[in-house]
N, C-alpha and C positions, 0 to 999 in steps of 0.2 A: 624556394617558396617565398612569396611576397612578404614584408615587413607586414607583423600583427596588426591591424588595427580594428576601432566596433564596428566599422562598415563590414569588413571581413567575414564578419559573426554572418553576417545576412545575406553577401555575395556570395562566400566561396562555401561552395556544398561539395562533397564527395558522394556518389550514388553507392549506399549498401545494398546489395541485392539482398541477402539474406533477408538483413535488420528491416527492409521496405516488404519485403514480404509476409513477412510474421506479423505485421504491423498494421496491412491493408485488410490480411484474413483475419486478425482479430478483431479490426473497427467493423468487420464487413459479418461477421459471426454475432456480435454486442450489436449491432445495428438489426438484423436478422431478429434477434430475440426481444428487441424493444417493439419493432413491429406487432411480433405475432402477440406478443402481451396486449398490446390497443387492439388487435383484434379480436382477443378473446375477452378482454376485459374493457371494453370501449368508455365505461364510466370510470377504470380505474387503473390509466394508463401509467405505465412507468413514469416515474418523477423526473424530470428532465436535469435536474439538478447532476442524479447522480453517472445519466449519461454525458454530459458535458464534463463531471470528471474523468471518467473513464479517459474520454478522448483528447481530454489532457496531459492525462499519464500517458498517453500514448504519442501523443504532442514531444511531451518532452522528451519522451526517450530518442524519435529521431531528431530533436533541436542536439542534442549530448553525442548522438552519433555521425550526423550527418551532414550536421552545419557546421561553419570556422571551427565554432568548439571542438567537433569531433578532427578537421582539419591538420589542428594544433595541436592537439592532444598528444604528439609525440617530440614536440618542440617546447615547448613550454610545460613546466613543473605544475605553474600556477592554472593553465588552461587545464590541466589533466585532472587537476583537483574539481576546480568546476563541474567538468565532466561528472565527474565524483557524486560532487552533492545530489546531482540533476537525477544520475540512477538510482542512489541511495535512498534519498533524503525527498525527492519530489514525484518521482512519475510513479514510485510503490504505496504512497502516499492517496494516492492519486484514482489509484487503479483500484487499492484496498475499497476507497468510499464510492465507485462505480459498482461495485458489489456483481461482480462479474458469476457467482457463485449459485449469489439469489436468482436471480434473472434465468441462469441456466433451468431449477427449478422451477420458474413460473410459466417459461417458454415451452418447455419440452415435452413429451408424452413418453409412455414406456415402449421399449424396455432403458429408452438414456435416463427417462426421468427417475426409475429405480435404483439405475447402477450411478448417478452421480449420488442421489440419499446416501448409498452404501458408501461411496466413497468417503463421501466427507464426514461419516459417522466409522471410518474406517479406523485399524488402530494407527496406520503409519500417518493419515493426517492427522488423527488427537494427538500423538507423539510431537511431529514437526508444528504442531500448532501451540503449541505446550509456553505459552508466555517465557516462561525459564528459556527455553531453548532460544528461543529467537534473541533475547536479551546477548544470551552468550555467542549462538552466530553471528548475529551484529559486530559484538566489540572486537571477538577472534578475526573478524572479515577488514575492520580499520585498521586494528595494530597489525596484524599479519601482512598485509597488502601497501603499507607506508612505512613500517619501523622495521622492517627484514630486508635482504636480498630479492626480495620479492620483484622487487620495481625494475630491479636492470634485467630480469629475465622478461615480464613484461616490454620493457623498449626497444627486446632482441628479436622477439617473437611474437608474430601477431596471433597464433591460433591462441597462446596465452592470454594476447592485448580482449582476442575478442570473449574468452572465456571469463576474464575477469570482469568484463560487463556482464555478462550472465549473473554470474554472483552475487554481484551490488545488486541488480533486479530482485533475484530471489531471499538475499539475506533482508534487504529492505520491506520487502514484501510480507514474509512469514513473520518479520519483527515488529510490524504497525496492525497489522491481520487483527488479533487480537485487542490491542490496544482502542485503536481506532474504529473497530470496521462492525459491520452488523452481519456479517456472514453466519449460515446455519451451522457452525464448528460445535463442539463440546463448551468450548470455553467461555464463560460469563464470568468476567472479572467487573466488580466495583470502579467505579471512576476514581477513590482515590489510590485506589492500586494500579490504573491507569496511569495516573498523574505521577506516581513514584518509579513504577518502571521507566517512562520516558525522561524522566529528570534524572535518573541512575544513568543516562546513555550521555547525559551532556560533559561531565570528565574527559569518556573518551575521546569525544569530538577534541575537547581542549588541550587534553592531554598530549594527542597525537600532535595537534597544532602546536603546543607549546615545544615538544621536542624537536620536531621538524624546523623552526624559527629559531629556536637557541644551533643549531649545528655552526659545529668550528669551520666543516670544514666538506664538502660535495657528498655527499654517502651514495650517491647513484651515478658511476661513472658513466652510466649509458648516457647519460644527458649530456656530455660533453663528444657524443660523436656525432661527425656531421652537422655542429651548434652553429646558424647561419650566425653572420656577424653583426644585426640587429639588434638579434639576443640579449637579455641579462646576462652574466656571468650564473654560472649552477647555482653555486650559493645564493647568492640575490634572489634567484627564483624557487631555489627550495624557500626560503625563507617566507619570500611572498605566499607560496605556496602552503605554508605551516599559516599562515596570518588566513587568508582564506577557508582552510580545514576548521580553524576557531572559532572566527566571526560570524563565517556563515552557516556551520552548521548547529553554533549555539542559536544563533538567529532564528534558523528553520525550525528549531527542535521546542525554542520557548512559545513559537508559533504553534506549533500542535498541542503544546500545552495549553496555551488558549484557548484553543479549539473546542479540547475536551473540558475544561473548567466551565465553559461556557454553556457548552451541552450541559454539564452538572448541574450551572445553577438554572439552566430552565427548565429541567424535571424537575428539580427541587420547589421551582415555585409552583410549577403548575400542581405537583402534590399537593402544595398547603393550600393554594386556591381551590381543591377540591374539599379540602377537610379531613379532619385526622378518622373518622369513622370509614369516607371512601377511600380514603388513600390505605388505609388495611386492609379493607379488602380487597382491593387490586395489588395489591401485596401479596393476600392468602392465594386469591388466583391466578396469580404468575407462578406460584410455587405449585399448585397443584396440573396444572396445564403446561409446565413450562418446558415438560420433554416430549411432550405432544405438539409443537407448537409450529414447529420447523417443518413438520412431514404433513401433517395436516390442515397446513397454510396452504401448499403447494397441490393437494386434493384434493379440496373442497374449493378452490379461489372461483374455480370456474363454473361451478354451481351458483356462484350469487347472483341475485336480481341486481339490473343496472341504478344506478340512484346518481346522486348527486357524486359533483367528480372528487373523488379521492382515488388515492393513492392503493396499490394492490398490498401496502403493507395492513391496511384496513381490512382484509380478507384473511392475515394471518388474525387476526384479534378476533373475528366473528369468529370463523373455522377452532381455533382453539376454543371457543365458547362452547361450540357444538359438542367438541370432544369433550368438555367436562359433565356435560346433560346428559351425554351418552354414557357415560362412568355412573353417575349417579343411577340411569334407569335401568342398570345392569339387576338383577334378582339378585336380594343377597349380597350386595356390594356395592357400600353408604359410604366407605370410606373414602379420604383427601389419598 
């Protein structure tokens, strides 16, 4: 293999068949579903925002598999870790604010548009969606897969190498879900319980870094077979390796922190720009509409008259309206 270099990143590609086909049918599925949304909703087309992320999570995942990165990833400590962040830390990121979830709901018709409701209101997704869990898959998924034996079985074995990409996707994924994402799950957590779970994950980043950079002495002897003579020495590149794990995933991580602080404080102002009389009651009726809101966005969306262009999340706020008038006109049933 040629000496590393950043041209390399962008020359030398490896073709995953798998990883390029999972990849083309989900752009080509997410692509399919923004369509049929502007067609049924032509004043109130999917937000482009959120499809550009999508298909940047999906960007990334084959830049991490299939470009140099992916290349060197069995050469380099420090490339592998890259690799790392990319599935982690960016394309779950990425894919969560693409809202792959919603879209299915606005696109589809029964019996999919049913059985995905029931899915995602199912118990094994409220379980694996469960804020807690992801926190602890997350951290178990870094120390387990850098601080164990873990890595030389990885650099022995590729159905391992390709499985532990799996993982990073999924642990990343169900860990920012919540956090981040606007999907129709169970779970409505507060921004600043947002902001503490993901600031509780930056240790591990560090931690793992900090141990990996302090070693005496190789802990992953597969890195020494086959090591062209380019190379760092192991140690050097675990070490760089551990510095990388630190930097960039505190980097990433205070980056999402942002993110969502920033989302906080422009709800927060646009509240008080509303006034403390409407901002309660858009309070009182997100609480009395707000398990209605999800299923009844998604059947009613297509009932509205075309207006001025907004967004089909606009259709969840009418459709939820509708269901609270209909609760009230009930005979006998005045209650929130």
């Amino acid at each position: 293999m040629p000496a590393f270099s950043a041209v390399r990143i962008i020359t030398l590609w490896q073709f995953a068949p798998v990883v390029t086909t999972l990849v083309v049918v989900a752009a080509g599925l997410y692509l399919w579903g923004v369509l049929r949304v502007r067609r049924r909703h032509p004043a109130r087309p999917w937000p482009r925002p959120r499809t550009a992320a999508f298909l940047g999570g999906l960007t990334a995942i084959v830049i991490a598999t299939e470009s140099g990165i992916g290349s060197y990833d069995d050469v380099l400590f420090w490339d592998h870790m890259v690799q790392h962040l990319l599935l982690l830390m960016v394309a779950p990121p990425l894919l969560v604010v693409g809202q792959p979830a919603t879209l299915l709901l606005h696109a589809s018709r029964n019996p999919v548009h049913t059985w995905a409701k029931k899915l995602l209101r199912s118990r094994v997704v409220t379980a694996i969606t469960w804020p807690p869990f992801g926190v602890a898959l997350y951290t178990v998924t870094i120390i387990g897969t850098h601080l164990t034996g873990f890595m030389n079985l990885v650099l022995s074995n590729d159905a391992v190498h390709e499985a532990e990409h799996v993982l990073y996707l999924v642990a990343g994924y169900l860990y920012f879900l919540p956090l981040i994402g606007r999907e129709p799950i169970r779970w409505r957590i507060s921004y600043p319980t947002r902001l503490f779970l993901l600031f509780i994950a930056m240790p591990v980043d560090a931690f793992t870094g900090v141990i990996l950079g302090s070693e005496g002495s190789n802990p992953f002897p597969g890195l020494a077979v086959g090591r062209p003579g380019w190379a760092p020495s192991p140690l050097n590149d675990v070490h760089t390796g551990g510095a990388v794990m630190w930097v960039g995933g505190a980097g990433i991580m205070f980056a999402l922190m942002m993110t969502v602080f920033f989302a906080w404080s422009r709800e927060t102002r646009g509240d008080r720009g509303l006034g403390w009389l409407e901002s309660a009651r858009r309070a009182n009726f997100a609480a009395v509409v707000g398990a209605h809101r999800d299923a009844a966005a998604s059947a009613g969306a297509s009932r509205q008259p075309a207006g001025d262009a907004r967004s089909v999340d606009d259709d969840e706020h009418l459709a939820a309206y509708n269901a609270y008038l209909a609760r009230l006109n009930k005979p006998g049933d005045h209650s929130p």
